[in-house]
N, C-alpha and C positions, 0 to 999 in steps of 0.2 A: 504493500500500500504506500502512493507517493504523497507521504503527510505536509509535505514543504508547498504551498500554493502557489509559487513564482514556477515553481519545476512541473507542478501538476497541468501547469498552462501550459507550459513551454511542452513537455509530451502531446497532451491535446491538441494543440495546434500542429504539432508536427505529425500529427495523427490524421487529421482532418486536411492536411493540405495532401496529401493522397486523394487522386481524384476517383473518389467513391463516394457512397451514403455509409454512412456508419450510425445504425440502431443503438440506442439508447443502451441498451443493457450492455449489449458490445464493448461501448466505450468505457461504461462504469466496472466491467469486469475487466478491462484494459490496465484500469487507472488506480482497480481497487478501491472504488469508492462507490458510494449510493449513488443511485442515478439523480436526487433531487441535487447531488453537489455536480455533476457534469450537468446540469441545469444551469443552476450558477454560476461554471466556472466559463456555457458558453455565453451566459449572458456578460461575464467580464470582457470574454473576450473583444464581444459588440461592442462592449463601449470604448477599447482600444483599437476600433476602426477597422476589424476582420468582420468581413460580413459573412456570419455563416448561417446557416436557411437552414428553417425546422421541417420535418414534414408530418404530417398527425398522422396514428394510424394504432396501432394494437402495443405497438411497440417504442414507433418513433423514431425520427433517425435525422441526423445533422448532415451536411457537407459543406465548405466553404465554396462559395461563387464568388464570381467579377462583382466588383465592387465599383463606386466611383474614384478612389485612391489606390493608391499600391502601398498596401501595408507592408512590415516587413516580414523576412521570413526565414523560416528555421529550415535548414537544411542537417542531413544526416555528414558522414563522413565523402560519401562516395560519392554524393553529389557535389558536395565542395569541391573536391580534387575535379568531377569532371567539367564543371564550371571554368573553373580556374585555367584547365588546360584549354578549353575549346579559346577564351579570351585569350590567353596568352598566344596560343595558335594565331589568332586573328590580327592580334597587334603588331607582331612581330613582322608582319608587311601593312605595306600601303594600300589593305585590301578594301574596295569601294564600299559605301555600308557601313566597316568597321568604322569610326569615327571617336572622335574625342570620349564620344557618351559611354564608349565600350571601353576606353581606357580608365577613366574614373570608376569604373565600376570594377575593374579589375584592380585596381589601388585599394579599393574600399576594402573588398573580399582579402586580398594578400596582406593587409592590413591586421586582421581577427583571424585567418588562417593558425592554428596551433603549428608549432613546429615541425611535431610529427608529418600534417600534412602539406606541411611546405617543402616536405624535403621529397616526399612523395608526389608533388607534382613536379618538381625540380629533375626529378630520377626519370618517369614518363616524357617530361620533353624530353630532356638528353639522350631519350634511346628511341625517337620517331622523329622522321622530317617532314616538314611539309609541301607539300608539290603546287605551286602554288601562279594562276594565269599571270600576272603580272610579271614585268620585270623589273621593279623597283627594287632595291639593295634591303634584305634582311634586318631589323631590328632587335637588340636585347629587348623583351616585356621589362624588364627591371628598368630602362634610362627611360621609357614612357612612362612606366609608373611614377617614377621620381620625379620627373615634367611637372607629370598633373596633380600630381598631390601637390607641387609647390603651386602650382596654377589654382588648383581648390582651395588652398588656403590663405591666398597672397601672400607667398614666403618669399623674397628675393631668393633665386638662385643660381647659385656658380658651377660652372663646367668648363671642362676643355675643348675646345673648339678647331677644329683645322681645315681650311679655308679650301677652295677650289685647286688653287696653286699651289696646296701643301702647307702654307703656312700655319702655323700653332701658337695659338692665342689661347689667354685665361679671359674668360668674360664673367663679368657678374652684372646678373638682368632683373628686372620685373616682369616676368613671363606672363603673358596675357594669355595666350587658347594654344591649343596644339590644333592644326590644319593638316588632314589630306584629301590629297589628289586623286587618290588610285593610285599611283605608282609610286609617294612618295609621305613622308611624315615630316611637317615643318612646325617650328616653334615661333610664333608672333610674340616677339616683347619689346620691351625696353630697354635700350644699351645703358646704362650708368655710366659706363667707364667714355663713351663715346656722346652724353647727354642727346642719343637721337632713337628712333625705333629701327629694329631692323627685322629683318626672318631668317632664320638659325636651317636648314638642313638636320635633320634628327640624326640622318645616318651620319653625321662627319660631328655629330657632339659625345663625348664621353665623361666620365668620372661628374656626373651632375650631384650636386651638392645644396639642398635646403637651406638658408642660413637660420631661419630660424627668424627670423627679422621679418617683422610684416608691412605692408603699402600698402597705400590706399591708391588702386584703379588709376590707369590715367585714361585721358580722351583718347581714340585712336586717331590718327587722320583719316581714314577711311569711315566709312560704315560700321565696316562687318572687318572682322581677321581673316576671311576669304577674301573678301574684294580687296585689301590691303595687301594679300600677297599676291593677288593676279597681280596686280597693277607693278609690285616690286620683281616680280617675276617676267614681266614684261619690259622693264627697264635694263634688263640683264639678257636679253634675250632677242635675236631680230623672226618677229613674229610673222608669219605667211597667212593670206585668206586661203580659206579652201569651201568649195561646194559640192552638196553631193544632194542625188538625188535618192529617195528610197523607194522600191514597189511594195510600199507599205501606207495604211492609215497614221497623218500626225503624230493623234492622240498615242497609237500604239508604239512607236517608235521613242517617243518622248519620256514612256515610260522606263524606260531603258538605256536612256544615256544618261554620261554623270555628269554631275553637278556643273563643271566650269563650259559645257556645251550651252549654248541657246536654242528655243523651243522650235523644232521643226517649223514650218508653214505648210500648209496643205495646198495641194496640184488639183488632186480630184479623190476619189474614193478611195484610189487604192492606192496612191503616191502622194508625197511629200518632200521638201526641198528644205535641206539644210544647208547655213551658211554662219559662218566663224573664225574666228583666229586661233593658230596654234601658235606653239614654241616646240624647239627641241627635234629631234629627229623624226623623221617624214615617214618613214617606215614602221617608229612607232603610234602614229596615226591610221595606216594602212592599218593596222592587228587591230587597234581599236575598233574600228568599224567593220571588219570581218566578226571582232568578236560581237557584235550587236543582233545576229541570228538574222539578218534579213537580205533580197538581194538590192543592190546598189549602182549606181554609178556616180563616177568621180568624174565632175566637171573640169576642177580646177584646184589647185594647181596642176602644171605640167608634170613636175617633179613627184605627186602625189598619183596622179594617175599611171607613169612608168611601173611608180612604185608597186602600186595594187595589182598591176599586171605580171609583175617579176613574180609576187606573191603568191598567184593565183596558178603561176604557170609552175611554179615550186611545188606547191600542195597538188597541182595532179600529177605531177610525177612519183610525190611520194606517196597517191594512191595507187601506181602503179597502172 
């Protein structure tokens, strides 16, 4: 019998977030207790914002549903470790999707992770790789985590930094959001040592260090810490238009491109015309839009249309 009422919940709930009905009696021969206390303990639970549903009947039976809030939640062993990994898996590239919101929440978790199960998820990555569409350069989960916890918490932080050119610098920043692209993880903050903002490359930052010191926010120039880094990404970069056409519906097409593309226009029913700027290698545009599942033509550039041909006449060869 679980006499401690903070522990008797904590079971309960982790009983109840099993997606099943669980009968009254069930749960009171679960917990050891009368069922007029699992009454109780689910009516505590309601009032700490778990919404869990009765159902009337001979017996009676509880299940937690969707609620209007995301309460929190109790996990066992084995779903923390699988948690932990799937995020770290995902961090670890510039994978589209994965975003900042998947980092913080992998800080959170490695955070209260007991030791035992950190070494345990530590052991599973170190002995599986991931295969993974992109070609963006590999991350430690650890220099993100450290990012964004100092980002969650406004902690100035320090790291080593090495440049395009190789060169190695000690920066210490006000790190505002961590941004990706798909292919890549960047850091938007505030240079201290240089009184200006810049964006950091995640793969070419190491040894990142919290100080412990906290700031208050500053304004960005920008908007948004995405439109900040197009724009700084674009000053670094000689950018090319390119159009393409899709034998696709807008709508459909649009749902499927990332974030830094603009919205299709629609042709007619079954086509639609997209138009944009890139940076960066023109072949990793071609792959882009092969990887979008639809068939295509490339208007323009010159350079981008060889491209997808060279691509195209590749891939039926190595269909054989």
């Amino acid at each position: 019998m679980t006499t401690d009422t903070p522990a008797r919940l904590l079971q309960l709930l982790s009983l109840l977030q099993t997606p099943r009905e669980w009968p009254g009696g069930e749960l009171a021969d679960r917990l050891g207790v009368s069922r007029r206390t699992v009454r109780r303990d689910v009516d505590r639970l309601r009032e700490l914002g778990y919404p869990v549903q009765a159902t009337k009947g001979s017996d009676g039976g509880y299940r937690l549903v969707a609620g209007k809030a995301m309460p929190p939640l109790v996990l066992d062993d084995e779903e923390a470790v699988a948690i932990a990994v799937g995020l770290r898996a995902g961090a670890g590239h510039a994978v589209e999707g994965v975003d900042e919101a998947s980092v913080r929440a992998l800080a959170k978790l490695e955070q209260v992770l007991p030791s035992r199960l950190r070494r345990r998820v530590t052991t599973l990555q170190a002995a599986t790789t991931a295969l993974t569409i992109g070609d963006g350069p590999s991350i430690a989960p650890e220099t993100l985590t450290a990012i964004a916890s100092a980002v969650a918490g406004q902690e100035r932080l320090r790291f080593a930094y090495r440049a395009k050119d190789g060169t190695d610098s000690r920066r210490l920043t006000e790190p505002y959001r961590l941004v990706s692209t798909g292919r890549r993880w960047y850091l938007v903050a505030y240079d201290l040592d240089r009184a200006d903002w810049r964006t950091f490359r995640v793969d070419r930052i190491s040894e990142p260090f919290a100080t412990g010191a906290r700031f208050a926010p500053r304004e960005l120039p920008a908007g948004s810490a995405a439109e900040y880094l197009r724009r700084s990404i674009g000053r670094h970069q000689e950018d090319y238009a390119f159009t393409v056409v899709f034998a696709a519906p807008a709508e459909t097409v649009a749902a499927r491109l990332p974030a830094w593309m603009d919205a299709p226009e629609p042709l007619d029913a079954g086509h639609c015309r997209l138009r944009g700027t890139a940076g960066g290698p023109v072949d990793w545009l071609a792959l882009r839009l092969a990887m979008l599942g639809f068939d295509f033509t490339v208007r323009e550039p010159a350079e981008l249309v060889e491209c997808v041909r060279e691509l195209g006449a590749r891939l039926t060869r190595a269909a054989g």
